[in-house]
N, C-alpha and C positions, 0 to 999 in steps of 0.2 A: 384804162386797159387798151384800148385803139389807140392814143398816142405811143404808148409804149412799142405796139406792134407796126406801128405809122414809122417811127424810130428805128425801129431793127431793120426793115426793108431796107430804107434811105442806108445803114449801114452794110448791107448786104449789099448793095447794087453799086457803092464804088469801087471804080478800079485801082488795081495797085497802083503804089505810085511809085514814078522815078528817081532813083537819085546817083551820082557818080556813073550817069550811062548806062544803070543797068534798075534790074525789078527790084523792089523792096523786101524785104522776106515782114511775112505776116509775123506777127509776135503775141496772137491772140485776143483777146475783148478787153479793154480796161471800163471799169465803173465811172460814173462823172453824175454828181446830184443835178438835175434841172430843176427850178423854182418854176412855178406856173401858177396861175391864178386859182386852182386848184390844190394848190400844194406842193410839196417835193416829189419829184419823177424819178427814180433810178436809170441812167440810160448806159447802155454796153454801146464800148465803141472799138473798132478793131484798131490796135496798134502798128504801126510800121515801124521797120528796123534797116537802116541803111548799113552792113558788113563793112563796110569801107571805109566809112568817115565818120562812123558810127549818128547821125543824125535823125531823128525820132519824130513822130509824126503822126499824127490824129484827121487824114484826110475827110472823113466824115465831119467833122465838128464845124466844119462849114457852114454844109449843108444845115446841122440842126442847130445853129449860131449858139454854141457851148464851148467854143475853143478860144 
Protein backbone atom coordinates (compact mmCIF):
# COMPACT_ATOMS: atom_id res chain seq x y z
CA UNK A 1 0.00 0.00 0.00
CA UNK A 2 2.79 2.93 0.65
CA UNK A 3 4.60 1.79 -2.48
CA UNK A 4 1.63 2.11 -4.40
CA UNK A 5 0.98 5.59 -2.84
CA UNK A 6 5.04 6.12 -2.95
CA UNK A 7 4.16 5.58 -7.09
CA UNK A 8 1.22 7.83 -7.67
CA UNK A 9 3.22 10.91 -6.04
CA UNK A 10 6.35 10.17 -8.36
CA UNK A 11 3.49 10.13 -11.10
CA UNK A 12 1.88 13.23 -10.03
CA UNK A 13 4.85 15.48 -9.50
CA UNK A 14 6.20 15.17 -13.29
CA UNK A 15 5.89 17.64 -15.63
CA UNK A 16 4.48 17.62 -19.02
CA UNK A 17 6.69 16.96 -21.44
CA UNK A 18 7.71 18.51 -24.76
CA UNK A 19 7.47 17.57 -27.98
CA UNK A 20 7.24 19.41 -31.71
CA UNK A 21 7.94 22.88 -29.51
CA UNK A 22 5.06 22.64 -27.70
CA UNK A 23 3.09 20.89 -24.16
CA UNK A 24 2.08 17.41 -24.58
CA UNK A 25 -1.64 16.96 -23.97
CA UNK A 26 -2.32 14.51 -20.91
CA UNK A 27 -4.08 11.41 -22.19
CA UNK A 28 -4.97 10.20 -18.73
CA UNK A 29 -3.44 7.07 -16.43
CA UNK A 30 -2.56 3.80 -18.13
CA UNK A 31 -2.04 0.42 -16.00
CA UNK A 32 1.50 -1.32 -16.10
CA UNK A 33 2.01 -4.69 -13.69
CA UNK A 34 5.31 -4.14 -11.48
CA UNK A 35 6.90 -7.55 -10.10
CA UNK A 36 8.40 -6.86 -6.50
CA UNK A 37 9.74 -9.05 -4.03
CA UNK A 38 6.42 -8.93 -2.59
CA UNK A 39 4.48 -9.70 -5.57
CA UNK A 40 2.67 -7.87 -8.40
CA UNK A 41 2.02 -4.03 -7.93
CA UNK A 42 -0.61 -2.51 -10.23
CA UNK A 43 0.88 1.03 -10.88
CA UNK A 44 -1.14 4.11 -12.93
CA UNK A 45 0.92 6.09 -15.00
CA UNK A 46 -0.29 9.21 -16.86
CA UNK A 47 -0.04 9.06 -20.63
CA UNK A 48 1.35 11.80 -23.02
CA UNK A 49 0.11 12.56 -26.51
CA UNK A 50 2.11 14.53 -28.97
CA UNK A 51 -1.00 16.31 -31.66
CA UNK A 52 1.46 16.64 -34.03
CA UNK A 53 3.57 13.93 -34.76
CA UNK A 54 1.53 11.89 -32.89
CA UNK A 55 4.37 10.43 -30.42
CA UNK A 56 3.41 8.85 -27.03
CA UNK A 57 5.02 8.64 -23.98
CA UNK A 58 5.33 7.40 -20.29
CA UNK A 59 7.41 10.19 -18.71
CA UNK A 60 7.09 8.66 -15.24
CA UNK A 61 8.38 5.24 -16.06
CA UNK A 62 11.53 6.48 -15.46
CA UNK A 63 11.34 7.55 -12.41
CA UNK A 64 9.79 4.12 -11.30
CA UNK A 65 12.25 2.07 -13.82
CA UNK A 66 8.77 0.23 -15.52
CA UNK A 67 9.28 1.65 -19.05
Amino acid sequence: MILELAFAEVAQRVPAPQCCRRKMENKGFRDVTVRTTCGELPVSRRRYHCPRCGYECYPADTLLWCG
